[in-house]
BALO-744924 format. One line per 3 residues: for each residue x, y, z of N, C-alpha, C, O, CB. Coordinates in steps of 0.2 Angstrom, whole numbers. Glycine has a CB too. Layout:
X:Y:Z:X:Y:Z:X:Y:Z:X:Y:Z:X:Y:Z ~ ...
This chain:
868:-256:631:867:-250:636:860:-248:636:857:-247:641:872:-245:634 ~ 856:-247:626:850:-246:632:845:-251:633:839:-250:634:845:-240:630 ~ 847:-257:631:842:-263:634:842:-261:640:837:-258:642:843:-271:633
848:-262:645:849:-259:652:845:-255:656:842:-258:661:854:-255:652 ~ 845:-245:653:841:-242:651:834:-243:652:831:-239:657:842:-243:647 ~ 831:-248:648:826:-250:647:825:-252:651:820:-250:654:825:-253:643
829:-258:654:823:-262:660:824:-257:668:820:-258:672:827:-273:661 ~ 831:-253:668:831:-250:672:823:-245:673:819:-243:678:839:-246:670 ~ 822:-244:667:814:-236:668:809:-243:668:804:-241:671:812:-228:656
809:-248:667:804:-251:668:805:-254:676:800:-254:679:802:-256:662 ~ 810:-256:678:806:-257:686:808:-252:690:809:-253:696:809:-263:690 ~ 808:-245:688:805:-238:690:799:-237:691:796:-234:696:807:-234:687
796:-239:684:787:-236:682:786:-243:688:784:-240:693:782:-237:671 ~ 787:-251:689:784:-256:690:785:-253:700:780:-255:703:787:-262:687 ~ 789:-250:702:791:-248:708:785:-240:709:780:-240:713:801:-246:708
786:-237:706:781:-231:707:775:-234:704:771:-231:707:783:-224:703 ~ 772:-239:701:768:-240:701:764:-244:707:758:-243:707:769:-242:696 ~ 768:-248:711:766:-251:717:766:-248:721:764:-251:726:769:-257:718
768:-241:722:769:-236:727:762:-234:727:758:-234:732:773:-231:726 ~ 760:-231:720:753:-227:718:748:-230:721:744:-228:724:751:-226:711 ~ 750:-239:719:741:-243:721:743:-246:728:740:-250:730:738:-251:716
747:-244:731:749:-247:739:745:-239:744:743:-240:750:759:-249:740 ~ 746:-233:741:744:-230:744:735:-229:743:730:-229:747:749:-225:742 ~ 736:-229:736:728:-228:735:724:-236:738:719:-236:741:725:-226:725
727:-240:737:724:-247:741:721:-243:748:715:-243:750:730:-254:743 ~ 727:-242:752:726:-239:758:721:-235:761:719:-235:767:729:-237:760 ~ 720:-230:756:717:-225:756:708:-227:757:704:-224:761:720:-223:750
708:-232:751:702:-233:751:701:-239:755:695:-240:756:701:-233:744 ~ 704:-243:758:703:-246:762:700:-244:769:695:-247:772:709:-247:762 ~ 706:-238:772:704:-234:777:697:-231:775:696:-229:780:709:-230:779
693:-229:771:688:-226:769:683:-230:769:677:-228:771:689:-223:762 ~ 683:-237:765:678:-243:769:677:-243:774:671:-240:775:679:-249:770 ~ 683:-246:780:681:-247:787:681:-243:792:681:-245:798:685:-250:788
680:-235:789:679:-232:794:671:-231:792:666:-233:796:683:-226:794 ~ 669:-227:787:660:-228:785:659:-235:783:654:-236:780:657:-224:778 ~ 662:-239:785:656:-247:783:655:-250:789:653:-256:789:659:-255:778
656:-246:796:653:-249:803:659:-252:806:658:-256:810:647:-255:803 ~ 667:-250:804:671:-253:806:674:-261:805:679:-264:807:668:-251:812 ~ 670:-264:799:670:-271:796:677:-270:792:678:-265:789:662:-274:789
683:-276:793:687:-276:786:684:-278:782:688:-278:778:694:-279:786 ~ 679:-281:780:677:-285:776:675:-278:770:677:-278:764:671:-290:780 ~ 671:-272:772:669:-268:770:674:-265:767:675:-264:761:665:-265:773
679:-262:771:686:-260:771:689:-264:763:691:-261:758:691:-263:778 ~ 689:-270:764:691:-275:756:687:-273:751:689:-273:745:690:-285:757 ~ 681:-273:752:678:-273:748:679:-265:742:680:-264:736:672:-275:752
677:-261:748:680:-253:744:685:-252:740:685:-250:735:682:-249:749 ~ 689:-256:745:697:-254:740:698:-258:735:702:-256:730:704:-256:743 ~ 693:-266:735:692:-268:729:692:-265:723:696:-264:718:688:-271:729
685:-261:726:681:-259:718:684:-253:716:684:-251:710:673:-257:717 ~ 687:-249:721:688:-241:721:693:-242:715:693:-238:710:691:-238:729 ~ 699:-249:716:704:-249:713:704:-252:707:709:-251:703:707:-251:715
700:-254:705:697:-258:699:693:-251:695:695:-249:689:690:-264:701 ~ 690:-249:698:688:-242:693:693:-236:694:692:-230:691:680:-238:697 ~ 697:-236:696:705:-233:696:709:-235:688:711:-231:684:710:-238:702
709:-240:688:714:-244:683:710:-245:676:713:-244:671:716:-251:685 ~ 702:-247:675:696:-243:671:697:-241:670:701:-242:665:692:-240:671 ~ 696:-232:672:698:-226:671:705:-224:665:705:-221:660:699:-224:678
710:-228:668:718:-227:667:718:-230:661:720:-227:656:725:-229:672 ~ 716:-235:659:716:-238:653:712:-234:649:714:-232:644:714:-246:653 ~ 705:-232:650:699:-230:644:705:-222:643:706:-220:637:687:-228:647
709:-219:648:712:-213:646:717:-216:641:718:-213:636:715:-209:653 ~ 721:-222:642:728:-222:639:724:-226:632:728:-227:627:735:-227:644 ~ 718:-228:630:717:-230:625:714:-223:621:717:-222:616:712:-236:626
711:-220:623:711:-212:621:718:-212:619:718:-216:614:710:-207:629 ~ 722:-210:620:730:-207:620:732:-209:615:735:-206:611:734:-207:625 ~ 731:-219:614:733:-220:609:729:-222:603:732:-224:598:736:-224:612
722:-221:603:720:-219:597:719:-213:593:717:-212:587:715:-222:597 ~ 721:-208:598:722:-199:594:729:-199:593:732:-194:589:721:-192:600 ~ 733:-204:595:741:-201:591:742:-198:583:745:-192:582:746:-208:590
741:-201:579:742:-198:572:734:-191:573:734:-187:568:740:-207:564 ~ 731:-191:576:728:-185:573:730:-180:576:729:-175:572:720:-184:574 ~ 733:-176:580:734:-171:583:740:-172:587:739:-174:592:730:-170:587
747:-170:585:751:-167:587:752:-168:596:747:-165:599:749:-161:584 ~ 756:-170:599:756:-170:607:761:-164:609:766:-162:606:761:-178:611 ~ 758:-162:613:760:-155:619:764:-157:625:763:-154:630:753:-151:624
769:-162:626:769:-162:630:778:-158:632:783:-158:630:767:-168:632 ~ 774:-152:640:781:-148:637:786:-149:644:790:-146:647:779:-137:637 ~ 785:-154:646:790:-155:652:794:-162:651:795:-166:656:786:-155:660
797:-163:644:800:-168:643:807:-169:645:810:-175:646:799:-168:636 ~ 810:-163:647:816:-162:649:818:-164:656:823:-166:657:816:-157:649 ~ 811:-164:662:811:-166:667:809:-172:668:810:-175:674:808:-163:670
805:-176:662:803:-184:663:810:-185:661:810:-191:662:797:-188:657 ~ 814:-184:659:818:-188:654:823:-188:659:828:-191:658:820:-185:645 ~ 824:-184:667:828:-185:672:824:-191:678:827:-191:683:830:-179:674
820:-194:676:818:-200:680:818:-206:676:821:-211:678:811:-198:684 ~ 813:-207:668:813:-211:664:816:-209:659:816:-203:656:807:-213:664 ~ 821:-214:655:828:-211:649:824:-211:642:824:-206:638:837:-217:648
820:-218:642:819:-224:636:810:-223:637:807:-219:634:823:-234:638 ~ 808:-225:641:801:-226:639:798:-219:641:800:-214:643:797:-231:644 ~ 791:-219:638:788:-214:639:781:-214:642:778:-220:643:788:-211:633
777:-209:643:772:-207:647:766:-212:647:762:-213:651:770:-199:644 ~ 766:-215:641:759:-217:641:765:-227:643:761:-230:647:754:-215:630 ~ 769:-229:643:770:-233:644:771:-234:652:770:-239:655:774:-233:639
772:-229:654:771:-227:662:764:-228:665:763:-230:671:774:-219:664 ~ 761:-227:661:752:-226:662:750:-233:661:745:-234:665:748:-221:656 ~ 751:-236:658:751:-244:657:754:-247:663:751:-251:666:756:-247:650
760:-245:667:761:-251:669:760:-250:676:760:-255:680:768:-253:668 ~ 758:-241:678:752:-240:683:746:-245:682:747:-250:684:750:-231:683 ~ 741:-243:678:736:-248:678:735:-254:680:731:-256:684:735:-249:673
742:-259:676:744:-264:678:744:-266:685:741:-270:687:750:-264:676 ~ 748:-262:690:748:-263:696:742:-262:700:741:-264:706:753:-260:699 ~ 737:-257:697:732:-255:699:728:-261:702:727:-262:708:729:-251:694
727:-266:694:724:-272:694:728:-278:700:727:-282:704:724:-274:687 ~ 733:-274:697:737:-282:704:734:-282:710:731:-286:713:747:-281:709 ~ 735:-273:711:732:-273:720:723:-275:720:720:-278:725:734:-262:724
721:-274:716:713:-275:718:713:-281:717:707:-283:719:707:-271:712 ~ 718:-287:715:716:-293:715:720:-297:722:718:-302:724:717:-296:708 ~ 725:-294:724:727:-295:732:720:-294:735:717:-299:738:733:-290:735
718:-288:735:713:-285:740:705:-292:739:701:-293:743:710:-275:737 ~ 705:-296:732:702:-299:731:702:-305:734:698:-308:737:701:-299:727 ~ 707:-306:733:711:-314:737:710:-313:743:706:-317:746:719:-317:737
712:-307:747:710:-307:755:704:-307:756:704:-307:762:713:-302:759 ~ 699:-307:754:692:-306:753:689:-314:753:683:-315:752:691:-301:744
């Protein structure tokens, strides 16, 4: 039951995760090809990097998180309400597998490129 569980919250984070970089892909996409002269090429290029420094970011934060564990005590006060979407894994494991997809999408965006 909670292997189950488990893989049930992991292709949750892997589903919200491909939501997050499908939106922000877009985002930044549309943000290329409207300031880069109207080029998809600019358009690819943006959402490339935009998303690459996205998933940077999310890693140097989740490597942070996980090298302060033993010093300081975690705050986190809405466990009640994570624990009605994900049962088994936790916050920083969700943050990982966002990243993850982060990179997926910026390497689609590379291949179309």
């Amino acid at each position: 039951m909670k292997i189950k569980g488990l893989f049930m919250d992991l292709i949750k984070a892997i589903i919200f995760g491909l939501a997050v970089s499908a939106a922000m892909g877009l985002l930044l996409f549309l943000g290329g090809f409207l300031f880069g002269s109207f080029q998809v090429e600019n358009g690819l290029e943006v959402g490339k990097d935009g998303l690459l420094i996205l998933a940077s970011l999310g890693m140097f934060l989740l490597a942070g998180m996980l090298l302060s564990k033993g010093k300081k005590p975690e705050q986190f006060v809405e466990i009640e309400s994570w624990r009605k979407h994900f049962r088994i894994i936790g916050y920083k494991t969700v943050m990982g597998v966002l990243c993850l997809d982060l990179l997926g999408a910026a390497s689609v965006f590379d291949g179309l490129l």
